[in-house]
C-alpha positions, -999 to 999 in steps of 0.1 A, spaced: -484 658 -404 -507 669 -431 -538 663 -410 -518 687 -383 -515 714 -413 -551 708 -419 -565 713 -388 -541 741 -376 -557 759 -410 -591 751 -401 -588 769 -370 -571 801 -379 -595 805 -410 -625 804 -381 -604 830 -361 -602 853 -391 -638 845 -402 -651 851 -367 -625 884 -361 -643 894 -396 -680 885 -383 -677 906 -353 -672 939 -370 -705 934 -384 -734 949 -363 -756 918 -375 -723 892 -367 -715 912 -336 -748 903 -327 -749 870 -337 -717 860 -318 -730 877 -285 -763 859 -287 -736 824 -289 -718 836 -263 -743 840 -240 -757 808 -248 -725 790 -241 -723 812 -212 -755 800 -194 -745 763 -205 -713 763 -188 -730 782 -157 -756 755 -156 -728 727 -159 -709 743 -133 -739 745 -105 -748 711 -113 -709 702 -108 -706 719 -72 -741 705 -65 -728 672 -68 -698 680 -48 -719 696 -16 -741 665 -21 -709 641 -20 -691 657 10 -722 654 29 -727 618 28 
């Protein structure tokens, strides 16, 4: 249960740090520079993904 507690805090204290971050011009910037980064990762993985899929229904 402590481990719970301990994660559960670890996560709301990044929420609050990030919340905090993004008033910043220089965080705001910072977190829209990683979001478009994890953006064009999760686009990449998700052409590759149908790819496969198109390639898979055709054999």
């Amino acid at each position: 249960m402590k481990n719970v507690a301990w994660f559960l805090f670890g996560i709301i204290s990044g929420f609050v740090a990030a919340h905090f971050m993004n008033k910043d011009p220089r965080g705001h910037e910072l977190l829209a520079s990683i979001d478009s980064r994890i953006s064009g990762f999760t686009g990449t993985m998700s052409e590759a993904y149908h790819a496969e899929v198109a390639r898979e229904t055709n054999d």
